[in-house]
C-alpha positions in Angstrom: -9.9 -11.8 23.5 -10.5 -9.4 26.4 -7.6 -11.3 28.3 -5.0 -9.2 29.9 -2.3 -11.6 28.8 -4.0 -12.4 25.3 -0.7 -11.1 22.6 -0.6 -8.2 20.5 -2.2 -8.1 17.2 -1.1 -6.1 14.2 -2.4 -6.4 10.6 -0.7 -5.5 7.7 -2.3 -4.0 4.6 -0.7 -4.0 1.0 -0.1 -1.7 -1.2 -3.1 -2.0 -4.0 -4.4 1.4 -5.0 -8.4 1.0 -5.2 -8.1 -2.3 -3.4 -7.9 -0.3 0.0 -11.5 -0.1 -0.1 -11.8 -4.3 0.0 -9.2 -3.6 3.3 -11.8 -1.5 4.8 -14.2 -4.6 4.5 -11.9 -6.4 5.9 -11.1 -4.1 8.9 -14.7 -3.9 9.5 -15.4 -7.7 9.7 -12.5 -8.1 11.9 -14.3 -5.9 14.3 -17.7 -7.2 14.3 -16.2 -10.8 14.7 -14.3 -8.7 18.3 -10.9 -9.4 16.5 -8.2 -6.9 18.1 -6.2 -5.0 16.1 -3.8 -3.4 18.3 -1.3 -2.2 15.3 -1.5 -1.3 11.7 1.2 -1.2 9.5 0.7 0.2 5.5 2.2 1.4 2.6 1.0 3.3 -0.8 -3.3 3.5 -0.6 -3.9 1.7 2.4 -2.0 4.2 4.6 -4.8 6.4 4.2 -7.0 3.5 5.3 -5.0 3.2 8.5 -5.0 6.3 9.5 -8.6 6.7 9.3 -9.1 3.5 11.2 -6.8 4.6 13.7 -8.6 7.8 14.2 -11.9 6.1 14.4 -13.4 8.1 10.9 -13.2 5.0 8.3 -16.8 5.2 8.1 -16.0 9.2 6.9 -13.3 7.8 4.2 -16.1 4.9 3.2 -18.5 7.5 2.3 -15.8 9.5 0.5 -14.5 7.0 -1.7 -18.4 6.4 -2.9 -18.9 10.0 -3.4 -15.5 10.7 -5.5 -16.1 9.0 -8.5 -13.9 8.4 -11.5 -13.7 12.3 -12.5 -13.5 13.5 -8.7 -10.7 11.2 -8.2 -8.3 12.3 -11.0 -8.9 16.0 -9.0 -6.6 14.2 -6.0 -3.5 14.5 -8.7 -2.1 17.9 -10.1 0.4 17.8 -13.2 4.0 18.1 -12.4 5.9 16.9 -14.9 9.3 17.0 -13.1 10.2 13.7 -10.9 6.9 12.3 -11.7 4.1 13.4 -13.6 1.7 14.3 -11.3 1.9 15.9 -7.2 0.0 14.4 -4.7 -0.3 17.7 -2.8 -4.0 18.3 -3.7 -4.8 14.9 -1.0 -3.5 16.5 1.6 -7.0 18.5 1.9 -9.2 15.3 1.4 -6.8 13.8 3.7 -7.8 16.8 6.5 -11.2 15.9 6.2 -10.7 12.4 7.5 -8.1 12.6 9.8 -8.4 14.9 12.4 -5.2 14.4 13.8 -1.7 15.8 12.0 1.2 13.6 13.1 1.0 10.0 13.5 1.8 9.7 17.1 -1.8 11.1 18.1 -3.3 8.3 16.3 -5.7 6.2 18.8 -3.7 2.9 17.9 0.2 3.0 16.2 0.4 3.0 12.7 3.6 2.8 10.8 3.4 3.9 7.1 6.2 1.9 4.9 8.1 4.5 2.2 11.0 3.1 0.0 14.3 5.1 0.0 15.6 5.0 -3.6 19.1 6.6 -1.5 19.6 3.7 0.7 18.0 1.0 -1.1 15.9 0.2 2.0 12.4 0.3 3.6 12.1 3.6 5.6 9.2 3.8 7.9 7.6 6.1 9.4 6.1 5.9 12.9 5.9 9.9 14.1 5.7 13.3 12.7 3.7 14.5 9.6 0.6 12.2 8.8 0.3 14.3 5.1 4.1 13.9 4.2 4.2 10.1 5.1 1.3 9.2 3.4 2.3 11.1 0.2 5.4 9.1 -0.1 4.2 6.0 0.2 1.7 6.5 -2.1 4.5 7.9 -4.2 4.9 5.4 -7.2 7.7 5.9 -9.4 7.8 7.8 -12.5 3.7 8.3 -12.2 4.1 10.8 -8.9 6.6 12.9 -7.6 8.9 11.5 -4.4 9.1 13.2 -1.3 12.3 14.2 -0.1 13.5 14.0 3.4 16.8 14.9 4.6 18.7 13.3 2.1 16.4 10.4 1.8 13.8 10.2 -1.9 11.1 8.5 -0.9 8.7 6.4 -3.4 5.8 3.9 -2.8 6.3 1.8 0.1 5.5 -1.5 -2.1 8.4 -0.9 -4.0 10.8 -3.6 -1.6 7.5 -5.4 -0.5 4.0 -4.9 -1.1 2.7 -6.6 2.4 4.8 -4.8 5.0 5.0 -7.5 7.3 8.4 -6.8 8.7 7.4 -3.2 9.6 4.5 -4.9 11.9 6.2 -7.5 13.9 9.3 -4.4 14.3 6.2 -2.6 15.9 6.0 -5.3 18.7 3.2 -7.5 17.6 2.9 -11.0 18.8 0.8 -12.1 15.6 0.8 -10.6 12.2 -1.9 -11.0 9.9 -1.2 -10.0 6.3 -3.8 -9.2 3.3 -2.3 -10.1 -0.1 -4.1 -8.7 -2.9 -2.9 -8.8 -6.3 -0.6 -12.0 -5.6 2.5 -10.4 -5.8 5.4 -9.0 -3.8 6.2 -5.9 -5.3 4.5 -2.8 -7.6 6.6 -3.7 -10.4 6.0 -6.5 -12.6 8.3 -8.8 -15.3 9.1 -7.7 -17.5 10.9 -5.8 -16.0 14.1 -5.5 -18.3 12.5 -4.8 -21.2 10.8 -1.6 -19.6 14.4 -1.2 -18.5 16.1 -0.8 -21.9 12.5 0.9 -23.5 13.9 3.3 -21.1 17.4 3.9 -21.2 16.8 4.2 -24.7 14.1 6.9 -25.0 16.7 8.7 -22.6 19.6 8.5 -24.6 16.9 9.4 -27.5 15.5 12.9 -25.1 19.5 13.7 -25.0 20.9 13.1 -28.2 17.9 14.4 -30.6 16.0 17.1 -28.5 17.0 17.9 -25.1 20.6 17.4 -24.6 21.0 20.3 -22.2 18.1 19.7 -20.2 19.7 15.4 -20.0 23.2 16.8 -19.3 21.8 19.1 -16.1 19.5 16.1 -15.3 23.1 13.4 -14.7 25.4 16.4 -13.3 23.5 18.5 -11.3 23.7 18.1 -7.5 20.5 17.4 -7.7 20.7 14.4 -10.3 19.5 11.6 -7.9 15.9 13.8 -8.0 15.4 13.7 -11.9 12.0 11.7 -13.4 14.6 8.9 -15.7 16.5 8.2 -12.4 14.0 8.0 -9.8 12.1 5.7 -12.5 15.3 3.5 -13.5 16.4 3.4 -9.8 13.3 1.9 -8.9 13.2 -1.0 -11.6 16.5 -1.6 -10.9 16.0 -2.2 -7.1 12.6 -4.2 -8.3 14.5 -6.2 -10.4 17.1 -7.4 -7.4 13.7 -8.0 -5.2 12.1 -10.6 -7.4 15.1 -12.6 -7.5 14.2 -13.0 -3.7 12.1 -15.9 -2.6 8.5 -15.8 -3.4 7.2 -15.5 0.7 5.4 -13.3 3.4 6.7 -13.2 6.7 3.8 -13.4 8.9 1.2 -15.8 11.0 -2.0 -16.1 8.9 -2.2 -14.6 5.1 -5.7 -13.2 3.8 -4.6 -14.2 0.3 -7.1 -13.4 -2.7 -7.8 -11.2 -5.7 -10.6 -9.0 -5.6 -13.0 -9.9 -8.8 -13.0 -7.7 -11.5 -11.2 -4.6 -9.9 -8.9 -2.3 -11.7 -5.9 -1.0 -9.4 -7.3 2.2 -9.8 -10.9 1.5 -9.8 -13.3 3.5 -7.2 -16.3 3.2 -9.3 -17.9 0.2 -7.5 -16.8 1.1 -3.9 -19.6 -1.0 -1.9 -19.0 -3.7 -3.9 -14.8 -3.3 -3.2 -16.1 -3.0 -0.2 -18.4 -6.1 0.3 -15.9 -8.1 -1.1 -13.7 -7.0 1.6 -16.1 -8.2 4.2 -17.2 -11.7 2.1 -13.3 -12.9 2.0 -12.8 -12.2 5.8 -15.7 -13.5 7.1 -14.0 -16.7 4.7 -11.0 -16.5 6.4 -12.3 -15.8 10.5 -12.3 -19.9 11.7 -8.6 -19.2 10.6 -8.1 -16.3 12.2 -10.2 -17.6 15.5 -8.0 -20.6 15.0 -4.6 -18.7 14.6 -5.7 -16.4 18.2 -6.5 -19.3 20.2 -3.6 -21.1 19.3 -0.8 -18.9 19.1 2.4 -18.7 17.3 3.7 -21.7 15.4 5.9 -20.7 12.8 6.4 -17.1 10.6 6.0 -18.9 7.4 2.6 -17.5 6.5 -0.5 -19.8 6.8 -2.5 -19.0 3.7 -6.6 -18.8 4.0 -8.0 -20.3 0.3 -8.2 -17.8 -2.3 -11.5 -16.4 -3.5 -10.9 -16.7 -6.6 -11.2 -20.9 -6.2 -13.7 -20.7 -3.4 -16.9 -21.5 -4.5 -19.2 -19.8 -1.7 -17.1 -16.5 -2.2 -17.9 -16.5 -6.0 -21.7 -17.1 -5.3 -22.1 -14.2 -2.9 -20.0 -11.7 -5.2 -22.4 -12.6 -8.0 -25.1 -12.0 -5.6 -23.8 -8.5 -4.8 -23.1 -7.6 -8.8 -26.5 -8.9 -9.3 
């Protein structure tokens, strides 16, 4: 792989809260097996991932996500109780400690962090400026955290239009893509969708006919209406509802498709065995991989590795690991 004229190699981690820690198996097998990974593109947990890796401390974040704990991680979140319920401001500090850069651009690699514009109704990514800002909105899921407003973009968790931002890594210039799917699904959002929908609209109309029809009636007229908790929240199941009418596909070369055993999405209890896991399903999928460099591009419909949860060696040497 040490060819000058061997292509460029991006991977593309998903959106999975506590799952980033399986990604930084991964990322770690990758590079003991002298796989390249020339580009990152994340969204929501993983971008802190990336720019760790990127700035060559993942071993630092490793050792942080076993030290914080159930207790220590609810500290990351402080109430807010205004577009979401809680800020994400307080992870800007444990953030500092990892990353020693502050803008993206100094990163040793490019990374592009995914967001979703709830303005637009597209991806927005970011590629330069604020490392802090970025991640926080694309870690900024919908009605639980707060957006982050830019311009007159509101930005929420970057899995909200796809999960697996594979698009984002081939716009970066890759020759290869090489997505991890983790929960086997394409958005944050899951059916049913329309029943959370209505369970909505009508605890609103409920909040603004019974007790707070002032504060609803400043909420819809403001000039700042697009910014309120019940339309950031409805906006996004709206826009997740149009997305799983889409085709059920990842646009990439090779998929690392499986579902970590037994995790929670925001479980950071058990990070070395997250993090083993990681490591068990890439060393799995690394003839494909090997395959996939030495070959080259065939097609962008996404070559799947077998998933762990049917593989029977994978099974064996999780049990090992609980055991």
């Amino acid at each position: 792989m040490q060819t000058e004229n061997r292509p460029k190699i991006a991977i593309a981690l998903p959106g999975c809260a506590g799952g980033a820690v399986a990604c930084m198996g991964i990322l770690d097998e990758l590079a003991a097996n002298n796989i390249p990974i020339d580009m990152i593109a994340s969204c929501s947990s993983t971008s802190i991932l990336a720019c760790a890796y990127a700035s060559g401390n993942v071993e630092a974040l490793r050792q942080r996500t076993r030290d914080i704990g159930k207790f220590g991680f609810l500290k990351l979140f402080s109430p807010s109780f205004h577009s979401g319920m809680f800020s994400l401001k307080p992870v800007e500090k444990e953030l500092a400690k990892i990353v020693p850069v502050k803008n993206i651009q100094d990163l040793n690699i490019p990374v592009t962090i995914v967001a979703s514009d709830l303005v637009s109704g597209k991806e927005f990514y970011f590629t330069s400026g604020n490392i802090f800002k970025a991640v926080e909105a694309s870690c900024a899921y919908p009605g639980l955290f707060e957006p982050v407003i830019v311009g007159d973009k509101v930005l929420v968790d970057g899995g909200l239009f796809s999960v697996i931002p594979t698009k984002a890594a081939y716009e970066m210039g890759a020759d290869l893509v090489i997505g991890v799917e983790m929960y086997n699904q394409r958005y944050i959002f899951v059916p049913p969708l329309r029943r959370i929908k209505s369970m909505l609209n009508a605890f609103k109309n409920f909040i603004g006919t019974h007790i707070g029809s002032i504060i609803a009636f400043r909420e819809e007229h403001s000039e700042h209406r697009k910014f309120g908790f019940f339309r950031v929240l409805g906006a996004s199941i709206d826009y997740a509802i149009e997305e799983h009418k889409k085709p059920e596909e990842h646009d990439c070369d090779l998929l690392i498709d499986f579902n970590v055993r037994g995790m929670k999405e925001f479980e950071f209890t058990n990070a070395d065995r997250l993090y083993n896991q990681g490591r068990s399903i890439a060393k799995r999928s690394m003839p494909a991989i090997k395959d996939l460099l030495a070959n080259g591009h065939i097609s962008r419909v996404a070559e799947r590795t077998p998933r762990s949860s049917e593989h029977p060696d994978y099974l064996e040497a999780v049990e090992e690991l609980e055991a």
